[in-house]
C-alpha positions in Angstrom: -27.1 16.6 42.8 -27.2 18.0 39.3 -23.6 19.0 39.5 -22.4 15.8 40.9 -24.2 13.9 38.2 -22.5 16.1 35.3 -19.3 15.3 36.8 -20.1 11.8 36.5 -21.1 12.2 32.8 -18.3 14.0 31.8 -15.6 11.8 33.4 -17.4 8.7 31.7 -17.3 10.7 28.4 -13.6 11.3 28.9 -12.8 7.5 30.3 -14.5 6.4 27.1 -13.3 8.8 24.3 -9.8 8.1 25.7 -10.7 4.4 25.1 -12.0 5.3 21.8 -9.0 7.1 20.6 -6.6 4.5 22.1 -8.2 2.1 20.2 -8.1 4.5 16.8 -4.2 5.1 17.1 -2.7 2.4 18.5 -2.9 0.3 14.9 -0.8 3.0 13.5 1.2 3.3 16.3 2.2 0.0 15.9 2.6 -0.4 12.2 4.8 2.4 12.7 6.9 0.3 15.0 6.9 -2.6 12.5 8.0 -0.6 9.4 10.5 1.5 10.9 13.5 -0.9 10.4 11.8 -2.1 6.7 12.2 1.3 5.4 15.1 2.7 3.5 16.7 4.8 0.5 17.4 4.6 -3.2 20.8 4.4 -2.3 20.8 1.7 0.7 17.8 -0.5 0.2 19.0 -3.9 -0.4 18.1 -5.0 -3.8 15.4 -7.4 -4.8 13.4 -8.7 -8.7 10.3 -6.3 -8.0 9.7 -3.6 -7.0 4.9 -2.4 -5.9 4.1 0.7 -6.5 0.6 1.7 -5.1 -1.9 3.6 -7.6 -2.5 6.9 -6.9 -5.0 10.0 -8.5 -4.5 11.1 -12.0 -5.0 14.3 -13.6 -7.9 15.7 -15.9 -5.9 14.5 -19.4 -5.5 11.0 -17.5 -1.7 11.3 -16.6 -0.5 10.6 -13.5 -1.3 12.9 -10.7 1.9 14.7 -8.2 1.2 11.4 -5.8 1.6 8.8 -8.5 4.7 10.8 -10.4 6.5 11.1 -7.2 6.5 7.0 -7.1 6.9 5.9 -10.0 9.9 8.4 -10.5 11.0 6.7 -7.3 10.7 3.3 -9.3 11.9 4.4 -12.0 15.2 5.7 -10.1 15.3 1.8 -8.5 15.6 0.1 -11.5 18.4 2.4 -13.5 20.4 1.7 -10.5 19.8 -1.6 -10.7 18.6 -2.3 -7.5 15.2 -4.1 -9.0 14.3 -5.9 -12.6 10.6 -5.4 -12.9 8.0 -2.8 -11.7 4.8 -4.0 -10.7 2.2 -0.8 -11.4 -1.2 -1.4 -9.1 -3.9 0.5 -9.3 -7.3 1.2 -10.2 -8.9 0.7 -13.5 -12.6 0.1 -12.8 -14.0 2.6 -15.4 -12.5 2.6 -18.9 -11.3 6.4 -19.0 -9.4 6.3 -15.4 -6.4 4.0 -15.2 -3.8 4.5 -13.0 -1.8 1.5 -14.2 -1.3 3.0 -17.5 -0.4 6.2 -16.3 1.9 4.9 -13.8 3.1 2.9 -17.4 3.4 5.6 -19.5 5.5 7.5 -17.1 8.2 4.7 -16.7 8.2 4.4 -20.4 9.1 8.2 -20.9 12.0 8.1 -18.4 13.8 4.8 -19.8 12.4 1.8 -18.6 11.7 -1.5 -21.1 7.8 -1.9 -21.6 8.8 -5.5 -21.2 10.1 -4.7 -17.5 6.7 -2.9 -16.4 3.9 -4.9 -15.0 0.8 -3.8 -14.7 -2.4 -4.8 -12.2 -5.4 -3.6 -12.8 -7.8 -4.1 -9.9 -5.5 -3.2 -7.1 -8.0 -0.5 -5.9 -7.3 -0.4 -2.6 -3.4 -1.4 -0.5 -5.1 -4.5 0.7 -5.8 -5.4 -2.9 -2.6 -4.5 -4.3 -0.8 -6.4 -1.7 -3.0 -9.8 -1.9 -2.9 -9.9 -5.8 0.5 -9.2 -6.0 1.1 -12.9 -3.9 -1.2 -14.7 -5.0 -2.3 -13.9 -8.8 1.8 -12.5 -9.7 3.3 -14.1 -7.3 5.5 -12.4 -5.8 7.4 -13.5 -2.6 9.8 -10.5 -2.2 9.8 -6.6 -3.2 10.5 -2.9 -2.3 7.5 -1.2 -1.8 7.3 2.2 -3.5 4.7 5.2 -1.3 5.2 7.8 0.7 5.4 7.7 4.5 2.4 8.4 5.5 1.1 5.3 3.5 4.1 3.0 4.1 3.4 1.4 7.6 -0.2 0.3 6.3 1.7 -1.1 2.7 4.4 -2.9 4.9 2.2 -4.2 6.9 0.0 -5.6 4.8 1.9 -7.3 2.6 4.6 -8.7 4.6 1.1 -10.1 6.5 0.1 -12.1 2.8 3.5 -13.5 2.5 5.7 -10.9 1.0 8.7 -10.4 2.8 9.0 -6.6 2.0 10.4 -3.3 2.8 10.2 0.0 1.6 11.8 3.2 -0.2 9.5 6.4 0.2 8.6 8.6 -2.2 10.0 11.7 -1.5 11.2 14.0 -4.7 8.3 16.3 -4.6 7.1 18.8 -2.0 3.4 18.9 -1.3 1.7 21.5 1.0 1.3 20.9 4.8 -2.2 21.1 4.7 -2.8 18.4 1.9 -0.7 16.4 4.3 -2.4 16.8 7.1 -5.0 15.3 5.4 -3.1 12.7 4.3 -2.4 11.6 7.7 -5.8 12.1 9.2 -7.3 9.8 6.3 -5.0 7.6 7.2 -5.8 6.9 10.7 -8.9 5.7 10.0 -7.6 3.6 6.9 -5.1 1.7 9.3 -8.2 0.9 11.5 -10.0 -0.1 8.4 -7.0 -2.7 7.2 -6.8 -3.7 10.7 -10.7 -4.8 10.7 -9.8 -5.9 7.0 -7.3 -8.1 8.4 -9.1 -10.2 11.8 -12.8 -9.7 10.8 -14.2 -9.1 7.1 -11.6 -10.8 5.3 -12.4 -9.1 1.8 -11.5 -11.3 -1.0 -10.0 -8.9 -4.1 -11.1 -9.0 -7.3 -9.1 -12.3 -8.8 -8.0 -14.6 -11.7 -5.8 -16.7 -13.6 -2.5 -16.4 -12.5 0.2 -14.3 -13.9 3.5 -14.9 -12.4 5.8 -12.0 -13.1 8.8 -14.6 -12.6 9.6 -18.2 -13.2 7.2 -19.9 -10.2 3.6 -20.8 -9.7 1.9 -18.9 -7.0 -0.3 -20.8 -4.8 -3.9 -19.6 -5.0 -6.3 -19.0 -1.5 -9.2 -20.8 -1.7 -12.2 -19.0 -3.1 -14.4 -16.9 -1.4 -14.5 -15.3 2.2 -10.9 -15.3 4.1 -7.4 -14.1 4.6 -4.3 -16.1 4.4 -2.4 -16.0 8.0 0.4 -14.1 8.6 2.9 -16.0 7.4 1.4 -16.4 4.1 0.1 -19.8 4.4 -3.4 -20.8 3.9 
């Protein structure tokens, strides 16, 4: 009797941390599918006004970290070949001596590109952030998102999602150690669960503001408060 009813535990344990882990990888599963086709090279990627590039950590002196160098010298290689006019730096800035925007600035600058080409956002703390302001307070409609691949499905996805028909080039000039990206990937399971929930259910709204459209248009605003726009950007 004991035996039998172990066997019954342990097969419901199994039945339901199969469920469990179903339901953990199947969002990245399937926002590999959908970036797959969206993703391509310095060389290839068809060219568009703006290019995202997502904040990353900095160093001790406050200069960009190995993450954040290896995509803004990404960016920085898309605009001398032309294939984009302006860089839109996100990031976070919520304390006054970490600022990944002006890092990620700073670095452009050294390597050749105009100050007056370089955008920078401020409160783009998380991708969800990033990816809502840049619609709706800079208004952008189209752009070549700049991360590396373990972060690009979740980037694609979300902002193609707020209206920004996007695709991406991956940062890949450096090489980091296996086990940092094993990490990497791990964290990022749970944080393409997290956007998912994001997404259908909380409906976070960003920090916000006045608008600041990085080319000639308006961008349309969300209405305040509690919500996400639907998927094809509209309100």
């Amino acid at each position: 009797m004991l035996k039998r009813s172990f066997v019954i535990l342990w097969r419901t344990a199994l039945v339901i941390g199969s469920l469990c882990a179903i339901g953990l990888f199947m969002p990245r599963f399937a926002m590999g599918l959908f970036a797959k086709p969206r993703i391509f090279t310095v060389e290839d990627v068809p060219a568009t006004r703006i290019a995202i590039v997502f904040g990353a950590g900095l160093l001790r002196d406050g200069s960009a970290g190995p993450v954040l160098s290896d995509r803004m010298l990404t960016a920085v290689n898309l605009y001398l070949a032309g294939k984009v006019d302006k860089i839109l730096v996100s990031g976070d800035n919520r304390f006054p001596e970490y600022n990944e925007p002006e890092a990620g600035r700073q670095y452009a600058l050294e390597r050749g590109v105009p100050d007056e080409n370089i955008v920078l956002d401020y409160a783009g703390r998380r991708t969800y952030d990033t990816c809502y302001r840049a619609k709706y307070i800079f208004g952008v409609d189209e752009a070549i998102l700049i991360t590396q691949d373990f972060h690009m499905p979740r980037a694609l996805t979300l902002c193609n999602w707020f209206g920004i028909k996007s695709v991406g080039v991956e940062a890949d000039n450096r090489y980091f150690l296996k086990r940092a990206r094993l990490w990497w990937n791990f964290r990022e399971t749970f944080a393409v669960f997290q956007a998912g929930w994001d997404l259908l259910y909380a409906k976070p709204m960003p920090v916000m503001g006045e608008p600041e459209p990085i080319l000639p248009s308006s961008p349309t605003l969300p209405p305040q408060g509690k919500g996400v726009p639907s998927p094809s950007g509209e309100g």
